[in-house]
N, C-alpha and C positions, 0 to 999 in steps of 0.2 A: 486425539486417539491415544489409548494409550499402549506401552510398551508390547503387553501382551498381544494385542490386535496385530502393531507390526510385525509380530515372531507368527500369528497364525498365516498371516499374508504372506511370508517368507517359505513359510510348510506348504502352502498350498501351491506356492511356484514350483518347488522343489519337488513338489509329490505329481508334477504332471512328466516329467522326467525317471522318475527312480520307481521302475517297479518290479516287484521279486515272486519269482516263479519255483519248479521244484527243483532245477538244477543250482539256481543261484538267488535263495531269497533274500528279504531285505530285513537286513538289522536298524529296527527303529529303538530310537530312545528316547523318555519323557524324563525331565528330572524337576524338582520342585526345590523352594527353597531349602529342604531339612533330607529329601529324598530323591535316587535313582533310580531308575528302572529302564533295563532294556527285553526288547522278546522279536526273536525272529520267525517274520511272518511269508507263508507262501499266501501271495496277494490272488493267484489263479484260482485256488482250492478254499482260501478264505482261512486257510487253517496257521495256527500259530504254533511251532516247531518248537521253540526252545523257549525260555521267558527265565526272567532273572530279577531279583532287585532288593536292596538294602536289606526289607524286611526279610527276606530270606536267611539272611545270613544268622548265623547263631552266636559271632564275636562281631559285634560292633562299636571299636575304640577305636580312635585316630580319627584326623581330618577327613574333611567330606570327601576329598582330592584322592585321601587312601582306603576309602571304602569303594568310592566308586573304580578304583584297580581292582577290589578283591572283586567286585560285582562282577567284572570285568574277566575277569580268571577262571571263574566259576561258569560263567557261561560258554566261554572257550571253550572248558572243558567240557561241557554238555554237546557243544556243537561238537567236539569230534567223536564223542560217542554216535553221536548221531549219523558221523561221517559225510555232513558241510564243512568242505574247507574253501569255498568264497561265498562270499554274503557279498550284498548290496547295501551302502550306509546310508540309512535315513537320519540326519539330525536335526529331523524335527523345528528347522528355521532358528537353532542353538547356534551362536559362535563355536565354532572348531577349537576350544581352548579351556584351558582347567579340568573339570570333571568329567566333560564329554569328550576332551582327546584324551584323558588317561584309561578311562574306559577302552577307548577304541584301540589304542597302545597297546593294553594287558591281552586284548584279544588277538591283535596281530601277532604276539611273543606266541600265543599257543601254537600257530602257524594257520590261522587260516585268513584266507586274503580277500581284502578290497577290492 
């Protein structure tokens, strides 16, 4: 088996637990070797709220680790236009570490909570 399969097995644990409605959706994230992307979804309505990722961005210098903060910043700020200030963290069967805690990090600074 390979690595991938273990992270889909880990997503599927995880996604019978964590699901996100209108008052408190869920902040999923996919990242790839070169890309991030997070979009938060209301799981009840099917509908996706916010969405965010690398490619959006219009300055992309600096490590992966500081792109994915700014990714991270931007969607923040989307969510509080939006007026979500707790989300539910989906990571995707991701270790909680490097790019996907800096993300999750940038986001908590905006102030909205886990």
């Amino acid at each position: 088996m390979g690595t991938k399969n273990y992270r889909i097995k880990r997503k599927k644990r995880i996604r019978k637990k964590i699901f996100g409605n209108k008052d408190r959706p869920r902040l999923s994230v996919f990242r790839s070797n070169k890309h991030i992307y997070a979009q938060v979804v209301n799981d009840v309505d099917g509908d996706t709220i916010a969405s965010m990722g690398d490619l959006n961005l219009s300055k992309k210098s600096g490590t992966k680790t500081e792109i994915a903060k700014e990714v991270g910043r931007k969607l923040g700020g989307k969510l509080k236009k939006e007026k979500i200030l707790k989300v539910v963290f989906d990571r995707s069967g991701y270790k909680y570490h490097g790019r996907l805690k800096a993300l999750a990090e940038e986001v908590r600074k905006i102030g909205i909570e886990f």
